[in-house]
C-alpha positions as CSV (number, residue, x, y, z in Angstrom):
1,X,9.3,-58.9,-99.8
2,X,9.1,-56.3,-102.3
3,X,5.4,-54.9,-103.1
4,X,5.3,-56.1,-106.4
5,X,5.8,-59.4,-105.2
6,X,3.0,-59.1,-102.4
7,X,0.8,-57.7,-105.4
8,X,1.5,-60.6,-107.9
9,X,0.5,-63.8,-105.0
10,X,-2.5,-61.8,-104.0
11,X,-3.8,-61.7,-107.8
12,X,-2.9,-65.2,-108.1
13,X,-4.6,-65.6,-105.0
14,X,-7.4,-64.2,-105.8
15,X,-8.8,-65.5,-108.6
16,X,-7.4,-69.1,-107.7
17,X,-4.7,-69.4,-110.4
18,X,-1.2,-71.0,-109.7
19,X,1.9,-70.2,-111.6
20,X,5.3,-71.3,-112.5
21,X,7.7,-69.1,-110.9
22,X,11.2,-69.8,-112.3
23,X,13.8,-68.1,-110.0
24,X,16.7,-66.8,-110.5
25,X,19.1,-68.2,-107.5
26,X,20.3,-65.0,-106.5
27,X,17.0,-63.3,-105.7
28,X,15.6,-66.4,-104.1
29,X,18.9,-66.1,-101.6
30,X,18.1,-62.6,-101.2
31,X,14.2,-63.3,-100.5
32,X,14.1,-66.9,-99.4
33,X,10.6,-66.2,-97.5
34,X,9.5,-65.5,-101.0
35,X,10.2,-68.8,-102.2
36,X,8.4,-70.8,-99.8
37,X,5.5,-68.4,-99.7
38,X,5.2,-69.5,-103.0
39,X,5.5,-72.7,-102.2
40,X,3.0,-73.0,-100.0
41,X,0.7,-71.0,-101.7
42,X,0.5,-74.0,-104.0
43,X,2.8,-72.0,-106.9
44,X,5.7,-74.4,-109.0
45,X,8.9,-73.2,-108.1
46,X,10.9,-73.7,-110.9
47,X,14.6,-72.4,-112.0
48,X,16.1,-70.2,-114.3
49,X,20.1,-70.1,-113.6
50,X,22.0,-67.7,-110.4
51,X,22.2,-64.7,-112.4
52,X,20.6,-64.7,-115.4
53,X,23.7,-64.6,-117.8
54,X,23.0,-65.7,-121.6
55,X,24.6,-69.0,-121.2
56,X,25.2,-69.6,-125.3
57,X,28.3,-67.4,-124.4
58,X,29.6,-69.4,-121.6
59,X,31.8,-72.6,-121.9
60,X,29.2,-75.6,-121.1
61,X,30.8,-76.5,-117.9
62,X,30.8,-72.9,-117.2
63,X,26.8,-73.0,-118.1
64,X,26.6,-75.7,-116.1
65,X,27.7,-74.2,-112.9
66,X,25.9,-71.3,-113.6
67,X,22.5,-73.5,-113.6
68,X,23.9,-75.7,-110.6
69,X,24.7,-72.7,-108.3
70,X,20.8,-71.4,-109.2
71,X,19.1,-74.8,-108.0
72,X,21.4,-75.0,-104.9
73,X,20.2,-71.1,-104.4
74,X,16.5,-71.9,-104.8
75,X,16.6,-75.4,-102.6
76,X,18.4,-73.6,-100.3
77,X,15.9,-70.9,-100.1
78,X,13.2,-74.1,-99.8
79,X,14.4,-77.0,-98.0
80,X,17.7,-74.9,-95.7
81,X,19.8,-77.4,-97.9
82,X,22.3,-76.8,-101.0
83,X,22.0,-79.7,-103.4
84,X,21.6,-79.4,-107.6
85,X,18.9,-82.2,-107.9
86,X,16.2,-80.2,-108.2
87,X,12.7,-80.6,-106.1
88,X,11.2,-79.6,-109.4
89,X,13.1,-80.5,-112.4
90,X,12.1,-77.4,-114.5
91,X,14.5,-75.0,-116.2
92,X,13.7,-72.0,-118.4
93,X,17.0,-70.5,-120.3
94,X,17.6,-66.9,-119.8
95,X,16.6,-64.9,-123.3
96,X,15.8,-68.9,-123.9
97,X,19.0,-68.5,-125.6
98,X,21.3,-71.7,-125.5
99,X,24.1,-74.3,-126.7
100,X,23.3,-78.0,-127.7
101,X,25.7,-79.4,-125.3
102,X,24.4,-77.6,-121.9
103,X,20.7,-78.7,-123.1
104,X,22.0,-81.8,-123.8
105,X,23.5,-82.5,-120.2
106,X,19.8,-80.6,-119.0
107,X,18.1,-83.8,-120.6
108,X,20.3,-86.6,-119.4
109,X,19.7,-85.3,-115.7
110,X,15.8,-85.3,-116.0
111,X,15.3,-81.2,-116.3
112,X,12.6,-80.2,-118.5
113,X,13.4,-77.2,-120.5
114,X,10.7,-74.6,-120.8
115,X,10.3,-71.7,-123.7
116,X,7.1,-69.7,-123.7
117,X,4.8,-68.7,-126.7
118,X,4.3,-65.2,-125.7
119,X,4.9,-62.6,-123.6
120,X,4.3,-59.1,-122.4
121,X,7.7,-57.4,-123.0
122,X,7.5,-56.2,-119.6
123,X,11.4,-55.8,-119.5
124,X,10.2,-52.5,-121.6
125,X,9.2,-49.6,-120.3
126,X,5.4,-49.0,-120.0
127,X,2.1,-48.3,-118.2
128,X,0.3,-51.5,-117.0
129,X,-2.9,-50.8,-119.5
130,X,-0.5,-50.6,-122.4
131,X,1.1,-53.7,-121.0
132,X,-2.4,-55.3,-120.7
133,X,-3.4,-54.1,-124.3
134,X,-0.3,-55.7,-125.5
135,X,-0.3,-59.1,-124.0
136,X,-4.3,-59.3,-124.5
137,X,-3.3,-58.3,-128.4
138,X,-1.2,-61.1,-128.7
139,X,-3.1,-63.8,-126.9
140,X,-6.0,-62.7,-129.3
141,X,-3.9,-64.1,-132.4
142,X,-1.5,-67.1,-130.4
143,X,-5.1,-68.1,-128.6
144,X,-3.3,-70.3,-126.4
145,X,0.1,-70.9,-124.6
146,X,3.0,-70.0,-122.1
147,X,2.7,-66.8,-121.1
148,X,6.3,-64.9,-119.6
149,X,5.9,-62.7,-117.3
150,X,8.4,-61.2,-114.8
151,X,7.1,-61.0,-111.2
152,X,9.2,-58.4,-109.9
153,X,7.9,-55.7,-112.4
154,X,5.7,-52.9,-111.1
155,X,4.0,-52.6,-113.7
156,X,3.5,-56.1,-114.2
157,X,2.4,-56.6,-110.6
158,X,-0.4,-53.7,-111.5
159,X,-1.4,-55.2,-114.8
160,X,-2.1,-59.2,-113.3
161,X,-5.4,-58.3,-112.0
162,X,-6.4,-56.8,-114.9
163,X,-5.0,-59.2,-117.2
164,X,-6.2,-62.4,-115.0
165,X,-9.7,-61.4,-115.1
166,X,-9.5,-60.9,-118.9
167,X,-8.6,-64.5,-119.0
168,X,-11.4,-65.6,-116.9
169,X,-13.9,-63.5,-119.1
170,X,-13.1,-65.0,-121.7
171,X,-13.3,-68.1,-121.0
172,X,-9.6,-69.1,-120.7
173,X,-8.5,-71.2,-118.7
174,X,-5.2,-71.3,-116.6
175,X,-3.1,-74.4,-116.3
176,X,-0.9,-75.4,-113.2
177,X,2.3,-77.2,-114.6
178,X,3.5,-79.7,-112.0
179,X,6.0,-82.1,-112.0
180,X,4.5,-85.8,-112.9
181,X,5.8,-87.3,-109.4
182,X,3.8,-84.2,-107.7
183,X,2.6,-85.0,-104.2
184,X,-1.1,-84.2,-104.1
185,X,-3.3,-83.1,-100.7
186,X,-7.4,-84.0,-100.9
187,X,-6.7,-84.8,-104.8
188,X,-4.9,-81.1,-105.8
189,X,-1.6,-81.2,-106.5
190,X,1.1,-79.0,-104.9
């Protein structure tokens, strides 16, 4: 497991947040003990295509396989068993970037489609306090929402902390998406 990985679930951890993590298919068959760390750690394991191609290029049965070979990946990874019905029946597009049709076909199978309202930019080059100074800019003026963030960043993995405790001091509060059927254990869902 990479160190920025380690870094991001012990932030989480520690101050009692749970995320959505929606995986790419290739790196959760590259790090399945990643996956169900996550898992078990109470995180939404969510999915986001095999290899992040923009899929508005792509044919939508091309798309299609593209997403279906990324669930299979990630419930491998989870359960030791290839199947496109999703445990969790979230999708987020890559660059959220996509074609009527393959949405379309999303929506008839049940899979809610995710965006986000802001972001760090962390596919950008930069230290973890100007990260932190721009994501805590634009939560001051958005005030609310779903915040993108890429896990296996460095610098994102060093900014988390930072940026988690910002949220707790003031007075924000982080929300768990899970999916409606969700299992719960002593009244928490998983």
């Amino acid at each position: 497991m990479a160190a920025a990985d380690q870094k991001i679930l012990a932030a989480l951890a520690q101050e009692c947040v749970r995320a959505t993590f929606f995986l790419l298919g290739r790196r959760a068959a590259e790090h399945p003990e990643l996956v169900r760390r996550m898992a078990a750690q109470g995180h939404t394991v969510a999915h986001h295509t095999l290899t992040h191609h923009n899929l508005k290029y792509m044919k939508p049965e091309a798309a299609i396989g593209e997403i279906d070979k990324g669930i299979a990946a990630v419930e491998t990874a989870l359960h030791g068993t290839a199947t496109t019905t999703p445990t969790t029946s979230f999708f987020r597009f890559p660059y959220f970037e996509m074609m009527p049709a393959t949405l379309e076909t999303l929506q008839k199978r049940g899979i809610a489609v995710f965006g986000a309202d802001l972001w760090a930019s962390d596919w950008n080059h930069m230290t973890p306090a100007q990260q932190l100074k721009l994501l805590t800019d634009r939560l001051q003026i958005a005030r609310k929402g779903i915040i993108l963030l890429h896990d296996p960043k460095a610098q994102t993995a060093s900014m988390l902390p930072a940026f988690l405790r910002y949220l707790r001091d003031n007075h924000y509060r982080a929300v768990h998406v899970v999916p409606a059927d969700a299992k719960t254990v002593s009244g928490k869902a998983h």
